[in-house]
C-alpha positions in Angstrom: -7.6 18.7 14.0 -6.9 15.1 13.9 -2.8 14.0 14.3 -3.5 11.5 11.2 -5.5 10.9 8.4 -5.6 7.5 7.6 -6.8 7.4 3.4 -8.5 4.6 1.7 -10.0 4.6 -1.8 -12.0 2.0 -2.6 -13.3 0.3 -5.9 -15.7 -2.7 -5.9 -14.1 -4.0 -2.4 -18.0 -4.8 -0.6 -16.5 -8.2 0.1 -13.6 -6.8 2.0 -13.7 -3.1 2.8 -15.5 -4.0 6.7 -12.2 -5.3 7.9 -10.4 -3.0 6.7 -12.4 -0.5 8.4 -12.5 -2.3 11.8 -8.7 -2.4 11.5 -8.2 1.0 11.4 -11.0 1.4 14.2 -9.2 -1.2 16.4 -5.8 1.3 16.5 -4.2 1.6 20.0 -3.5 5.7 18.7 -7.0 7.1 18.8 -6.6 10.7 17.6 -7.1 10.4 13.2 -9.8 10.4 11.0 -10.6 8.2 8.2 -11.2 9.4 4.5 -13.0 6.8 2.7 -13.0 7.6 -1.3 -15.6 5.8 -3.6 -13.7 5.3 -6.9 -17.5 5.0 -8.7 -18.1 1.1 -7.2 -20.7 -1.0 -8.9 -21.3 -3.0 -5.7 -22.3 -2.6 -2.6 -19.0 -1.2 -1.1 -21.0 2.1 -0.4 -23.0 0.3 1.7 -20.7 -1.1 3.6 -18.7 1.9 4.4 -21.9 3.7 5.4 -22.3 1.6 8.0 -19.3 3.2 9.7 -20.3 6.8 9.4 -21.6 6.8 13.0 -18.0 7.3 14.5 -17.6 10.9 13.8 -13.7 10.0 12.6 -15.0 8.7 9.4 -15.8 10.4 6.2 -17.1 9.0 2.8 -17.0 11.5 -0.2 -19.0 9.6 -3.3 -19.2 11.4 -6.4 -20.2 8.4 -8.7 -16.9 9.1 -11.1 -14.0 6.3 -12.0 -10.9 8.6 -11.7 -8.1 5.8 -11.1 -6.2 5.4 -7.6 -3.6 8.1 -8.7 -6.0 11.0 -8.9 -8.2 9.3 -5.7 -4.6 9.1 -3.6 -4.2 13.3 -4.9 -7.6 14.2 -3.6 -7.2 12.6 -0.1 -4.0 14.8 0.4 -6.1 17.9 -0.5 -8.6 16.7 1.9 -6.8 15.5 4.4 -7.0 17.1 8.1 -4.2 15.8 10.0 -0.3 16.3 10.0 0.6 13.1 9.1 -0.8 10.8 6.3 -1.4 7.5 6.7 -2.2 5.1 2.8 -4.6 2.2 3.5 -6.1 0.0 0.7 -9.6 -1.5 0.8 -8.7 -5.4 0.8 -6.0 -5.4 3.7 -5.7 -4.6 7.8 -3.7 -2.9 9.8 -1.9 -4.1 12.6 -3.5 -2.8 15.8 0.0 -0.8 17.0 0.4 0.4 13.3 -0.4 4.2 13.7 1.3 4.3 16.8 4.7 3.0 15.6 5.0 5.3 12.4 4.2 8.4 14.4 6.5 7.6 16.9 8.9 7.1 14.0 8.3 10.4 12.6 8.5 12.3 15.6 11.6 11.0 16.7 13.4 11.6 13.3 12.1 15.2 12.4 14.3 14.9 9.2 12.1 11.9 7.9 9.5 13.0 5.1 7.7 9.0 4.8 8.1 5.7 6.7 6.6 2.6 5.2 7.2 -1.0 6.8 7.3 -4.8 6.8 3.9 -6.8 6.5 2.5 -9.6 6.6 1.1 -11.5 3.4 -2.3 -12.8 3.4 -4.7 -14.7 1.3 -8.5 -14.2 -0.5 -9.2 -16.0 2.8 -7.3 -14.0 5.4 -4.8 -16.7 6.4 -1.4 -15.6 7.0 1.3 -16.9 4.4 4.5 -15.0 5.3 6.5 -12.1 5.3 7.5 -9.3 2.9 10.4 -6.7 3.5 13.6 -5.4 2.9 15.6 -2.5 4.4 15.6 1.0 3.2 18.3 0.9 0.2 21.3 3.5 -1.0 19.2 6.6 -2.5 20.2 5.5 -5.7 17.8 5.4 -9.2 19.5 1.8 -10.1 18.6 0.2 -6.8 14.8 1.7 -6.6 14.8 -0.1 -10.2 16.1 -3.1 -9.5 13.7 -4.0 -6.4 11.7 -1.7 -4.4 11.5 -2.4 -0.7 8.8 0.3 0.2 5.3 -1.8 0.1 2.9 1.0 -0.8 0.0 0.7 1.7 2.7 0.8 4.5 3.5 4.4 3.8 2.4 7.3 6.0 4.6 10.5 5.9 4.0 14.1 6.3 0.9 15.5 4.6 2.5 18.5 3.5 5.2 16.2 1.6 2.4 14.1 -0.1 0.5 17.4 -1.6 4.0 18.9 -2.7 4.8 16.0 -4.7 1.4 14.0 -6.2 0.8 11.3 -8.0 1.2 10.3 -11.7 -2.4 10.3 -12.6 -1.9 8.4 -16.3 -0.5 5.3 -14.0 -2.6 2.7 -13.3 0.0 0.4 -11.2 3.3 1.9 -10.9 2.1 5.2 -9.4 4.1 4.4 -6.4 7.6 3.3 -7.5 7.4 6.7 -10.3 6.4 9.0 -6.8 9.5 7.4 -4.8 12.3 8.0 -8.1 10.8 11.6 -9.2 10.7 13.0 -5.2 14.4 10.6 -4.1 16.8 13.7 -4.5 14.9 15.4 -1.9 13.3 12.8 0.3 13.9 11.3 3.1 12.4 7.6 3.7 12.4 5.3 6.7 11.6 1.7 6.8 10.6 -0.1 10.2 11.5 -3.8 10.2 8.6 -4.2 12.1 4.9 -5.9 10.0 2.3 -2.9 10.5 0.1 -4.6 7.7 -1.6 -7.5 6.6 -1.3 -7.3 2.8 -3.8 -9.3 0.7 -1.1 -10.5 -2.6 -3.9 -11.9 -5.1 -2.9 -13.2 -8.1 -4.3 -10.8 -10.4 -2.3 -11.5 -13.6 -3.9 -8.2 -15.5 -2.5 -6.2 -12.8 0.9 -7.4 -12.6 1.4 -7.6 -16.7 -0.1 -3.8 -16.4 2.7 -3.0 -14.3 5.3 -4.4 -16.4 4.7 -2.3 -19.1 4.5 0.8 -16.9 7.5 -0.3 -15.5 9.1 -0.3 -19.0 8.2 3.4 -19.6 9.6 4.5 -16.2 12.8 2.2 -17.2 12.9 4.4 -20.8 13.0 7.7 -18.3 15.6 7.0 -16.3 17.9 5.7 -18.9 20.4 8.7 -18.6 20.9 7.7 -14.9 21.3 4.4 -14.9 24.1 2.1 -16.6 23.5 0.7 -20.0 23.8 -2.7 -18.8 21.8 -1.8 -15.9 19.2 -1.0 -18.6 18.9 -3.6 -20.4 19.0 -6.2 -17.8 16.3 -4.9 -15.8 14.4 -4.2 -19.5 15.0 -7.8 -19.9 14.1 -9.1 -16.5 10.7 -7.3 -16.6 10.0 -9.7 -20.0 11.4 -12.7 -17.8 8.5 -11.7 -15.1 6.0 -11.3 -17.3 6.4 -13.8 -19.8 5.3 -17.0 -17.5 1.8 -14.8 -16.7 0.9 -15.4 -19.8 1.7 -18.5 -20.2 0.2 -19.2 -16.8 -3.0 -17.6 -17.3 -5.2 -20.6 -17.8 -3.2 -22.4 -15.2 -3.0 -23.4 -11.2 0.2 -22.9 -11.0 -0.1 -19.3 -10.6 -0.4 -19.2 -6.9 3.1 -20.9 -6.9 4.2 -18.0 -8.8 3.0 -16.0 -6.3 4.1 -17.4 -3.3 7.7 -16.5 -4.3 7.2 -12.8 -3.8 7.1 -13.3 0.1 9.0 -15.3 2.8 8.1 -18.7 5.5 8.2 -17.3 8.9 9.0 -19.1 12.2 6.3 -20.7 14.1 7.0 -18.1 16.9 6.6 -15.3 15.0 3.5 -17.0 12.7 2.2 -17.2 16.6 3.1 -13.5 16.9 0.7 -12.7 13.7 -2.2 -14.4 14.2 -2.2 -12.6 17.6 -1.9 -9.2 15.7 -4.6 -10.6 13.2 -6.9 -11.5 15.8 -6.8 -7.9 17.5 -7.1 -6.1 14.3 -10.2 -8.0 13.4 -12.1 -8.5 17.0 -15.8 -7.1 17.3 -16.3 -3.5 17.3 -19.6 -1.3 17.9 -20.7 -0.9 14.2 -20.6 -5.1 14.2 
C-alpha cells in the first residue's frame, strides 16, 4: 500500500489539470498514489487526466454525476489507500519537496492529526505574485472565525482522521473552515511556515459572495461560543467584504481587490520560487 494518497477532484479544469498532475509526479517522495475524481466535467479534463493513467500510481474514477467538492473530498477518503492523505486541487502545483515535508511532519509529531502550510500565490498565467500564511492560532472558535490561516489544498493529515470526521456536503465553499470548527475540540493541527503550494487566487466574485453567505450560516451556529460583539462584528465584516464584489463586478479593479489577500516577497525568496516553480513543472514522461 501506498504511504500517501494524494486526492484531486476535478471539474471543467482541461486548461489546467496537466500541471497539476506533473507536480504531483515531479515529488522527491515517490511512494503515493494519485486519486483523480471527475466531478461530471463538460470539457475535455477527462482527456487530459487519461493521459496520465500509464503510471500505475494514478487512478481516475468517472461516473458522469455533479456531486459538489464536499461529497467528491468524502469519497476519496473512502477510497483512499495510503496512511496519510494528501488534498490537491485541479488548478494549482505542488512544490517538488511538498509530500516529503508534511510526512516528515507527521511522523515526527505522532500527536498531530493534519498539517497544512504556507504557499505561494499565483496567477491565470502561472506567475508568481506573493505569499499567503499565518501561524497555527489558539484553538479557539472566535479566532478560526475571525481569519483562518489553514489554506485548504495545503492540508494532508491522517486518513483515518479525514473518514472519521467528513465533509459538509450542503457547502459549496466553506466546507473547509465548518470541518476545522466542528472536529477543533479534538484535533490537533500543524502549520509549516514553509510554501509547499502554488495556489492559483482567481478572482471569481460568485465564489467568494457564495462563501459569505455560508460563512454567515456557520457564524449563526457558533453564536453560543463566541462573544456578542464578536458576533456582530465579524456578521458585519463579512457584509464589508462582500459589498465592494458587487459593486466591483463590472469593473477592473477587482484584481486589486484581490491582490490584498496575499503578501510582496523579497527578491531572494521570489528567486527561491521560481526555482521551486520551475522543478514542479519540468518535462516528464507522459509530456
Amino acid at each position: 500500500m501506498p504511504t500517501i494518497t494524494i486526492g484531486l477532484p476535478f471539474y471543467n479544469q482541461a486548461a489546467f489539470l496537466s500541471a497539476a498532475i506533473r507536480s504531483v509526479v515531479n515529488q522527491s517522495f515517490r511512494d503515493w498514489e494519485l486519486l483523480l475524481i471527475d466531478d461530471g466535467s463538460t470539457d475535455d479534463s477527462v482527456a487530459v487526466a487519461c493521459h496520465w493513467l500509464t503510471d500505475p500510481r494514478i487512478r481516475l474514477l468517472c461516473d458522469k454525476k455533479r456531486l459538489g467538492l464536499s461529497s467528491r473530498l468524502n469519497q476519496i477518503a473512502r477510497l483512499a489507500k495510503g496512511r496519510f492523505l494528501a488534498r490537491m486541487d485541479a488548478d494549482d502545483l505542488m512544490a517538488p519537496n511538498r509530500l516529503q515535508s508534511q510526512l516528515n511532519y507527521l511522523l515526527k509529531n505522532p500527536e498531530t492529526d493534519l498539517t497544512a502550510s504556507f504557499a505561494y500565490i499565483i496567477d491565470r498565467q502561472t506567475r508568481i505574485r506573493g505569499l499567503r500564511g499565518l501561524p497555527v492560532p489558539p484553538p479557539r472558535y472566535d479566532k478560526l472565525l475571525a481569519h483562518c490561516p489553514i489554506i485548504h489544498p495545503t492540508v494532508m493529515g491522517k486518513t483515518d482522521w479525514f473518514r472519521l470526521h467528513p465533509y459538509n456536503p450542503v457547502l459549496q465553499r466553506t466546507e473547509d473552515l465548518e470541518l476545522w470548527l466542528r472536529t477543533l475540540p479534538e484535533t490537533t493541527i500543524g502549520i509549516l511556515d514553509e510554501p509547499l503550494l502554488f495556489y492559483r487566487d482567481l478572482p471569481r466574485k460568485h465564489h467568494y459572495i457564495t462563501a459569505m453567505r455560508e460563512y454567515r450560516d456557520i457564524l449563526r451556529q457558533y453564536r453560543p461560543v463566541i462573544s456578542l460583539i464578536a458576533y456582530r462584528f465579524y456578521w458585519s465584516v463579512s457584509y464589508l467584504k462582500q459589498g465592494p464584489l458587487f459593486a466591483l463586478r463590472q469593473s477592473k479593479l477587482t484584481s486589486r481587490f484581490f491582490r490584498n489577500r496575499y503578501r510582496p516577497m523579497s527578491q531572494a525568496y521570489q528567486l527561491h520560487a521560481e526555482a521551486q516553480l520551475y522543478l514542479a513543472q519540468k518535462s516528464t514522461y507522459a509530456d
